[in-house]
C-alpha positions as CSV (number, residue, x, y, z in Angstrom):
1,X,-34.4,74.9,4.7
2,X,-32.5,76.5,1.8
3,X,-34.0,75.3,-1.4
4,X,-31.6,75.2,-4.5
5,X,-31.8,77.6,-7.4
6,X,-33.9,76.6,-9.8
7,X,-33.0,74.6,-13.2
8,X,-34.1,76.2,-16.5
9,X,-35.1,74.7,-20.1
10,X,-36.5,76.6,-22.1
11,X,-38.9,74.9,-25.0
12,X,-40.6,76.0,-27.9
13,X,-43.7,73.9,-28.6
14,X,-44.3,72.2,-31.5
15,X,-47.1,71.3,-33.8
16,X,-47.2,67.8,-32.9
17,X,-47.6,68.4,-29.0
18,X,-50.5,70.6,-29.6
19,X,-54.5,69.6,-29.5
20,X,-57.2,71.1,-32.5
21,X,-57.6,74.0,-30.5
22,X,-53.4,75.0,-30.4
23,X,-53.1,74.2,-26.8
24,X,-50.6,72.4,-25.3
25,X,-51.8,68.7,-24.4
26,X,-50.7,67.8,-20.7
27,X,-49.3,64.7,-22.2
28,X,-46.2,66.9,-23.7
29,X,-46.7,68.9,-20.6
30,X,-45.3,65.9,-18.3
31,X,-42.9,65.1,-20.8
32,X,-41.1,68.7,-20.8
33,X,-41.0,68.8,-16.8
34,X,-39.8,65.2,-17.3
35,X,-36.7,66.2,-19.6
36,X,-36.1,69.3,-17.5
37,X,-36.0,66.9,-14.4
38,X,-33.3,64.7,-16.6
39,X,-31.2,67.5,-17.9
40,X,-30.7,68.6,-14.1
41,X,-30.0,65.1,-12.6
42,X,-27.6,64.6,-14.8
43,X,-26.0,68.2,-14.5
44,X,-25.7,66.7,-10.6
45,X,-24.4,63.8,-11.8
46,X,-27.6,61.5,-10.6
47,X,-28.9,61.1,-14.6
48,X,-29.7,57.6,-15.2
49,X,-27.3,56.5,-16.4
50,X,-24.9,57.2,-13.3
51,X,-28.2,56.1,-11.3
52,X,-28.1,52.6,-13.1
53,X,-24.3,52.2,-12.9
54,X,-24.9,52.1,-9.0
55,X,-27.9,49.9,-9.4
56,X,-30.6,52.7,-8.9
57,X,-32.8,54.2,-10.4
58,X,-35.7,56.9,-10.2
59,X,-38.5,57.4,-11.7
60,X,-41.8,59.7,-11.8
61,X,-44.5,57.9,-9.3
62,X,-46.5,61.1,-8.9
63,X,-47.4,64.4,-10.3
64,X,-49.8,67.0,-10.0
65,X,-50.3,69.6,-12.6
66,X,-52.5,72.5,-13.0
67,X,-52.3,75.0,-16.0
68,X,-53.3,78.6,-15.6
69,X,-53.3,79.0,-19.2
70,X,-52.5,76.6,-21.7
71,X,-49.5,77.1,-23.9
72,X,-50.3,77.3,-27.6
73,X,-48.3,76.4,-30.8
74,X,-45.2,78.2,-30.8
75,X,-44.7,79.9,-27.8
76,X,-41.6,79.3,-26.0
77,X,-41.9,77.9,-22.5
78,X,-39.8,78.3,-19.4
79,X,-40.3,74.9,-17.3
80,X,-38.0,75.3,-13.9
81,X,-37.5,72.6,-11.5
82,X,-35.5,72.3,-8.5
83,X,-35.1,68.8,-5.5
84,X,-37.7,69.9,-2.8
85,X,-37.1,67.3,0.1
86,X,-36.2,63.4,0.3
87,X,-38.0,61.6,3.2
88,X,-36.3,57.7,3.0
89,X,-35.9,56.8,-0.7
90,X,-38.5,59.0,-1.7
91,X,-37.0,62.8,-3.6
92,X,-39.8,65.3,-4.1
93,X,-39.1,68.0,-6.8
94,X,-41.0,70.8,-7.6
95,X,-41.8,72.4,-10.9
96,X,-42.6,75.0,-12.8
């Protein structure tokens, strides 16, 4: 199986998506793999938009996260995705 190249935002974090200590919360975390996921749907033209005008939709049923360090404020951060498989009606996509 060939896997796709990966899509790229990058995204600087900001002082509100931070906790007292200047860490990234995984809150924000989920929400920049979230508008990376977008930003490439659409780019394919599956955003939600073109997914509602056919009467579908997706939406984020699962994730699993682990941090090996925690971004702090300021630091701009690479978040990659790329689809992984589809078994039925179900996509997988992997991030990073």
């Amino acid at each position: 199986m060939t896997l796709p190249d990966p899509f790229e935002t990058s995204i600087a974090v900001r002082a509100h998506e931070v906790d007292s200590a200047g860490r990234l919360k995984a809150s924000e975390a989920f929400n920049y793999f979230q508008e990376t996921a977008s930003r490439n749907t659409m780019e394919q033209g599956n955003g939600f938009e073109a997914m509602f005008e056919r009467g579908f939709a997706w939406i984020l049923a699962r994730i699993h996260l682990r941090f090996v360090r925690y971004p702090r404020f300021g630091e701009v951060i690479r978040c990659q995705t790329w689809p992984f498989g589809m078994k039925g009606v179900i996509a997988t996509r992997e991030f990073q």
